[in-house]
Every structure is written in structure tokens, then in C-alpha cells.
C-alpha positions in Angstrom: 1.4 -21.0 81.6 2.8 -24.5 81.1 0.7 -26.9 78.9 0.6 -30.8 79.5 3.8 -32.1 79.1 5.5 -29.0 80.1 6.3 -28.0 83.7 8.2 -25.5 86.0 11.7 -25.4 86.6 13.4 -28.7 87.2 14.9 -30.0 90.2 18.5 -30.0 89.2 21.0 -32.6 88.3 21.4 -34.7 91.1 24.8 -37.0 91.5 24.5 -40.0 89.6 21.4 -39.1 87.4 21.4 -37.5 84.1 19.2 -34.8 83.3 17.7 -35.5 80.2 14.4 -37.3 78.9 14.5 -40.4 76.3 12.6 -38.7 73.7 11.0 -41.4 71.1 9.4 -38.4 69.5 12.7 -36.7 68.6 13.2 -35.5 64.7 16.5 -38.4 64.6 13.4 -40.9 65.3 14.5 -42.2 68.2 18.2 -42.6 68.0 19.6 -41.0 71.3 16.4 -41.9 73.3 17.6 -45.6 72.7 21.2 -44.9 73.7 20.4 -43.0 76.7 18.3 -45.8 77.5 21.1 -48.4 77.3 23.3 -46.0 79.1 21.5 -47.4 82.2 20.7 -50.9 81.2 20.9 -53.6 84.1 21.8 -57.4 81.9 23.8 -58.1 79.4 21.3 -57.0 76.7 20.4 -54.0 75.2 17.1 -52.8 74.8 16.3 -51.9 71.3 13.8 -49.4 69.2 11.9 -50.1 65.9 11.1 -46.9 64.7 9.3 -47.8 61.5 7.2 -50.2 63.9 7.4 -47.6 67.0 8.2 -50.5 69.2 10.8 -50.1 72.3 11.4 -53.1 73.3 12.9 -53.1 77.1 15.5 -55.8 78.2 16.4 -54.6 81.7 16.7 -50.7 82.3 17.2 -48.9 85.7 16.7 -45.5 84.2 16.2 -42.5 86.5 16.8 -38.7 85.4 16.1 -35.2 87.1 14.1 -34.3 83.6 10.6 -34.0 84.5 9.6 -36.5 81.7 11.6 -39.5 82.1 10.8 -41.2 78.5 8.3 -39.5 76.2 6.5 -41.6 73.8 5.0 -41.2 70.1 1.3 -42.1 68.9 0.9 -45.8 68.3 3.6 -46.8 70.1 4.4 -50.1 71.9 6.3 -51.4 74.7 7.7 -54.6 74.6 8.7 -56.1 78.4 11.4 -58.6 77.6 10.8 -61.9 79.6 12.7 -62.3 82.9 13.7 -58.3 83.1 13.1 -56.0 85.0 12.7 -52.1 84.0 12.4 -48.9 85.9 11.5 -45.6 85.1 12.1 -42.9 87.2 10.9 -39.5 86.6 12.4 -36.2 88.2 10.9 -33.3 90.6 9.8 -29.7 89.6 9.2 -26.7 91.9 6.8 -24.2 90.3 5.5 -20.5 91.3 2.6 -20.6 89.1 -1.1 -20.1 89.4 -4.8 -20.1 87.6 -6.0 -22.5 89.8 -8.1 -25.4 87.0 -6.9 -23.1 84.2 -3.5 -23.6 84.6 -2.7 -27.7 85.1 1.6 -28.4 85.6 3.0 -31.5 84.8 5.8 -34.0 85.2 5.5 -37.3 84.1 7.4 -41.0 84.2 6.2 -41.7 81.1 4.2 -39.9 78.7 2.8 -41.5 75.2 1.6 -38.4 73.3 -1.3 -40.8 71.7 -2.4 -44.7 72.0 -0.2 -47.0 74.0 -0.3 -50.6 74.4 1.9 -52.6 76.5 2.7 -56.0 76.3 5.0 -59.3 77.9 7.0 -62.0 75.6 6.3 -65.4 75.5 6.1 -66.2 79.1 5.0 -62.8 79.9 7.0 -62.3 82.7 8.4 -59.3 82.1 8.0 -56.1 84.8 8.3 -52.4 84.3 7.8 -50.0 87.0 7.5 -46.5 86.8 7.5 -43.4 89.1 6.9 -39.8 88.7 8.8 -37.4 90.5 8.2 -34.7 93.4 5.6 -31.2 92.1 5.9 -28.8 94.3 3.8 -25.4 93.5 3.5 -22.7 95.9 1.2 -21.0 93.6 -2.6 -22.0 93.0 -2.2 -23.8 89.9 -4.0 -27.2 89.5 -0.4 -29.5 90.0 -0.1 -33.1 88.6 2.6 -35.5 89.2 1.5 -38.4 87.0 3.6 -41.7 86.5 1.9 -42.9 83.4 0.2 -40.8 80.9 -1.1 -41.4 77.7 -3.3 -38.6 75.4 -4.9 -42.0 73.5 -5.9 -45.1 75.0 -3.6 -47.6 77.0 -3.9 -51.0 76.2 -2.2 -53.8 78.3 -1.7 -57.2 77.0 1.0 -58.6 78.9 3.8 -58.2 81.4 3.4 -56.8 84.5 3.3 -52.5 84.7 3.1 -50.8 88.3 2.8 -47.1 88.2 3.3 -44.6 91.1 2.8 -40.8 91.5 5.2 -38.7 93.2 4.1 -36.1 96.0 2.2 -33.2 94.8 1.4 -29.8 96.6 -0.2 -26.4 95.3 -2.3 -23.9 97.5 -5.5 -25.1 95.4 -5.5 -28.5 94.2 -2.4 -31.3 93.9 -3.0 -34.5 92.3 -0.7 -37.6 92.4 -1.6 -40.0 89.8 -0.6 -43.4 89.4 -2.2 -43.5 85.6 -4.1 -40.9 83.7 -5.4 -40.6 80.2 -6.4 -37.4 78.5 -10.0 -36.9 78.3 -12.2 -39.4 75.8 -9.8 -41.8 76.2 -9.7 -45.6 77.4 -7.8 -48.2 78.9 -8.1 -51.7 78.5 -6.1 -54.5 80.6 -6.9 -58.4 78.3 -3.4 -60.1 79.6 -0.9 -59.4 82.1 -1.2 -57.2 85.5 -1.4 -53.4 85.4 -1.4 -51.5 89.0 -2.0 -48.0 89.4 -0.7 -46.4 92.5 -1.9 -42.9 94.2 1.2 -40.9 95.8 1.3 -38.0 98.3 -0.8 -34.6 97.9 -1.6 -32.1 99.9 -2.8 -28.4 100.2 -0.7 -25.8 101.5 -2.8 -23.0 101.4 -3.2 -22.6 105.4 0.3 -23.5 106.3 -1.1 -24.1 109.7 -3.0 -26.5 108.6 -2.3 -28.4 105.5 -4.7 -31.1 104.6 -4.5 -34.0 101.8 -5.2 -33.7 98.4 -6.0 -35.7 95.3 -4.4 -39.6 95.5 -5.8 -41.7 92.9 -4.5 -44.8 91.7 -6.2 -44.5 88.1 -8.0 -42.0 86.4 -10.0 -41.5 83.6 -12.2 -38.8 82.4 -15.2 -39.5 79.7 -13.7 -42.6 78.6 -14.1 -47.1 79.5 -11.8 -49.0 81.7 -12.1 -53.1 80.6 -10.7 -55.8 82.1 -11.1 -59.2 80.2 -9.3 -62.4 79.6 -7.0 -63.5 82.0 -6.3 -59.7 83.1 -5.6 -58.0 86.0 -6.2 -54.7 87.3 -5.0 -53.0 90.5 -5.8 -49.5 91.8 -4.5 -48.5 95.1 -2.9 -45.3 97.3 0.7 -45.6 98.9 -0.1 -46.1 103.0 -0.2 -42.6 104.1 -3.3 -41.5 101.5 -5.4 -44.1 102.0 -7.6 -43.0 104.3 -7.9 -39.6 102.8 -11.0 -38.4 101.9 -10.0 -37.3 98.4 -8.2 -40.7 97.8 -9.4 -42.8 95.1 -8.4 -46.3 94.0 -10.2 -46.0 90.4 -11.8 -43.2 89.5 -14.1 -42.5 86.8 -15.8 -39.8 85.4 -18.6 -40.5 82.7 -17.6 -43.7 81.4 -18.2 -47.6 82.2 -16.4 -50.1 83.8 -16.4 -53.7 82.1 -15.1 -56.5 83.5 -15.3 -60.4 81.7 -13.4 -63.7 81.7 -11.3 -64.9 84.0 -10.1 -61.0 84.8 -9.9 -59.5 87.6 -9.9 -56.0 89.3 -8.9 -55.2 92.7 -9.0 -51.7 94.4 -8.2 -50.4 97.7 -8.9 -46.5 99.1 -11.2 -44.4 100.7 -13.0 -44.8 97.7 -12.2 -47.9 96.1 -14.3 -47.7 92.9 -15.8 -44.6 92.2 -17.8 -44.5 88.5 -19.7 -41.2 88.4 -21.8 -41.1 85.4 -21.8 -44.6 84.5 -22.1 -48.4 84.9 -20.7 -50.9 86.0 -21.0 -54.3 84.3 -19.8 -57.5 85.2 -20.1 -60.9 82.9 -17.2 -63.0 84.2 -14.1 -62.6 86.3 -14.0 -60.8 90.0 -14.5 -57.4 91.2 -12.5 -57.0 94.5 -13.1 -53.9 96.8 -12.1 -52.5 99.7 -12.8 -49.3 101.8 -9.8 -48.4 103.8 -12.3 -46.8 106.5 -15.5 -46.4 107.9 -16.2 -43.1 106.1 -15.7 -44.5 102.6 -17.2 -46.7 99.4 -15.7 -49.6 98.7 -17.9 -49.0 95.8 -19.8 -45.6 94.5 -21.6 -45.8 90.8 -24.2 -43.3 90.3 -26.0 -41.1 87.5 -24.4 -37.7 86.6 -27.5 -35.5 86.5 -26.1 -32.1 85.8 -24.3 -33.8 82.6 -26.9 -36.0 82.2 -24.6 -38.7 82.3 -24.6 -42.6 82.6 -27.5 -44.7 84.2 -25.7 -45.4 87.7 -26.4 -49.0 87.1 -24.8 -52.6 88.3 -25.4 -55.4 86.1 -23.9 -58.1 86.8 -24.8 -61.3 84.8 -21.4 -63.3 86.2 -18.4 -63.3 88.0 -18.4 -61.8 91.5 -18.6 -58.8 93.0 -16.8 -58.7 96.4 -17.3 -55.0 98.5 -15.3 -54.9 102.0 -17.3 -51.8 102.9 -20.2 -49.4 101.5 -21.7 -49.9 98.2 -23.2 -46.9 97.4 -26.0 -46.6 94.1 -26.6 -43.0 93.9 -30.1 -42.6 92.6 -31.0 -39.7 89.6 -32.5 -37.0 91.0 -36.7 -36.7 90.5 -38.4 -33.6 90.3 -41.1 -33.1 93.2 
């Protein structure tokens, strides 16, 4: 059995990439991480690590590796995007034979922060980091992630402009491809900058003769607040080819609110667009944009958790504007009689 931030065997060294993860949690604090960073740096200046401060501060990488954690994280940590770079983050594949169906959930990563994260730009803020995860394929039953941007604590964005993308996923039960995910309790926040979450390819291959789609969600987050404020931006979306799958998702999530103020602004695109189940959503300021990608879907879906007894199911909106291209759902609690 694999925990998170373990997975099955790796998909090899490939020509050109190296096959190792920049590990910020390492016991020499950081040291080789850094320099296997630089090794794939794309300016004239090398990025550079603060370990006391447990700042990485990225000045134009192209950084892609067959490890199935590209860069691992420590608690607290911060990102720094260097105005005028750009920074990628590439993540590699995994094939797995492993099952246990929800028991048992496999990994590989872009990035994972092993606590609280916060991202931010430089003076201009016009720094960009992008991130991918790579290829999970399981032919067992075991619940099978491929997640671009993880963090066990909160993520906070500031500044700069983040765009995270899940790699295609497959198990014989359930695959999910993740743009962003945070462990369970935990919360992101977006005050400054842009932050986009991008659902990748899943599917289920139980019936090989007829494999359907599986889990695509731009952003997820279980039992914990997503808030946009200030001048932020949020986007939550699925590559082309997921979008109109019925277990597609732009934002997802699952007992917790979403908040959005100021001049901010969140914008999601799916089957589902925006899909808060057991919670609220409340709006004081900015602009909620959503979108159904078909007929079938929500642009928007908030409702009550009964069974947990979870959340009002409630829009409040007391400024800003809510724009729905599509379905908005308000799933009444259930009433006895």
C-alpha cells in the first residue's frame, strides 16, 4: 500500500530528463534540491533557496523529471515568482498493479508542500509558474490520483500567475486528475494574482469494452473554504476532452464555503462548474463567472449535506455579480413527511 506522496513504480528515465525530485524537505536543507533546480534554469539567473526563511524563490526554470514528485515542499514554505520569468514544473508518470479501491489512494504529484503554502509575484507581479503532473496508470482497483498541485495545509496565493494541470489517470475503480488538491480541513485563499486549476484525463477501465470517464476536476477541496478577495483571480476548468463528462468538475467542494469580495474574481467552466455540497456560497463584491459546458450540467450546484448534516445550501449575495451560463441548482434539505 502506497501512502500520499508515495506511488508505484516510476516510468523510467526518459532521454533528456533526470529522474530525481527537488526535495526542499531533504536533511542537507535544501542544498541539492536548489542545484538540481538551476541545472534546468532558462535566464541568466539562478533561482535561489532561503532555508531559514523556507523561501524558493524561482527566476526562470524549465524543470521536468521522470520522479513522480517533481519538487517536494516543506511546511510553511513560500514561493517566490521572479518578475518577467517564466517557470515549469513537470512531474513524471507511474504505472501501478495495486488495489483497495478508496482504501488504497496512489499518487504522483508536480508539486507537493507537505503543510501550508503560499505563493506569491514580485513587484510587478508578473511572474508565471506552471505546473503539470504526470501520467497514473493503475490496472488494479485502487483509488488513482494524478494531482499537479498539492498541499497537506492551506494554499495561499498572493501574487504571480500559477496554472496547474493533472495528468491522465486510469484505475478499474476510480481515477482522478486533479489540477489542485488540499488534504482534508484545509483551505485555499487567492487575495492577488491569478491561480487556475486545470482537470486532466481519467477514465475507468474496468470493462475494456467500454471504458468511460472518470474524475476531472479543476480544484478540489474537502471540509475546508476557498476565498477569493482583493484584486484576485480564480480559474477552475477541465482540458477539452473532459469537459463534458459527467464526473467533471470545475471547483468542487465538499463541506466548506466559498467567499468571494473585492474586486476578485472567479471563473469556472465544466459539466459542473461550481459544485459546493454542504455549504454556501457568499458573494460581497467582485464576480462569479460560470459556465455549464452542456445541457446536462450546473453551471452552479450549492446545496445542504443532510447525511453529514452539513452546510445551509445557501446564496447570499449582498454585491458583486453572479453570472451562471446554464443551471443553477439550490438543492433543498430534505423534510421529514
Amino acid at each position: 500500500m502506497f501512502a500520499r506522496g508515495e506511488t508505484g513504480k516510476g516510468g523510467g528515465t526518459k532521454q533528456g530528463l533526470v529522474n530525481a525530485s527537488a526535495d526542499f524537505t531533504a536533511s542537507d536543507g535544501g542544498a541539492a534540491a536548489i542545484a538540481l533546480l538551476n541545472t534546468a534554469k532558462n535566464g541568466a539567473e539562478s533561482s535561489v533557496w532561503n532555508g531559514n526563511t523556507k523561501t524558493l524563490t524561482l527566476k526562470g526554470v524549465s524543470f521536468a523529471t521522470t520522479a513522480t514528485t517533481a519538487v517536494k515542499l516543506p511546511d510553511g514554505a513560500t514561493v517566490i515568482l521572479a518578475d518577467g520569468t517564466e517557470n515549469r514544473v513537470i512531474g513524471g508518470g507511474a504505472t501501478a498493479v495495486q488495489d483497495g479501491k478508496h482504501t488504497n489512494k496512489i499518487y504522483v504529484y508536480g508539486i507537493y508542500a507537505a503543510g501550508a503554502l503560499t505563493v506569491r509575484g514580485e513587484t510587478d507581479g508578473t511572474g508565471k509558474l506552471f505546473v503539470n503532473s504526470g501520467e497514473h496508470i493503475n490496472s488494479g482497483n485502487a483509488w488513482t490520483y494524478s494531482a499537479a498541485l498539492y498541499a497537506d495545509g492551506d494554499l495561499t496565493v498572493k501574487g504571480g500567475a500559477v496554472t496547474a494541470q493533472g495528468g491522465r489517470t486510469s484505475s478499474t475503480d476510480c481515477a482522478f486528475s486533479l489540477g489542485i488538491q488540499l488534504s482534508e480541513g484545509h483551505s485555499l485563499s487567492v487575495s492577488g494574482g491569478t491561480l487556475t486549476g486545470i482537470g486532466g484525463e481519467s477514465c475507468d477501465t474496468e470493462d475494456q469494452n467500454d471504458i468511460t470517464e472518470s474524475f476531472s476536476e479543476g480544484i478540489d477541496i474537502y471540509r475546508g473554504n476557498v476565498t477569493v478577495s482583493g484584486s484576485g483571480k480564480l480559474l477552475a476548468e477541465n482540458v477539452s476532452d473532459m469537459a463534458g463528462g459527467d464526473l467533471s468538475f470545475g471547483l468542487l467542494i465538499s463541506f466548506g464555503n466559498l467567499y468571494v469580495s473585492g474586486s476578485a474574481a472567479l471563473t469556472a467552466t465544466s459539466y459542473t462548474a461550481i459544485e459546493i455540497n454542504g455549504g454556501d456560497i457568499r458573494l460581497s463584491g467582485g464576480r462569479i463567472s460560470a459556465s455549464e459546458t452542456t445541457i446536462y450540467g450546473d453551471a452552479v450546484s450549492v446545496g445542504r449535506n443532510d447525511y453529514y448534516n452539513a452546510g445551509n445550501g445557501n446564496i447570499e449575495i449582498t454585491g458583486g455579480e453572479l453570472a451562471c451560463v446554464g443551471n443553477l441548482r439550490v438543492r433543498a434539505p430534505e423534510t421529514d413527511g
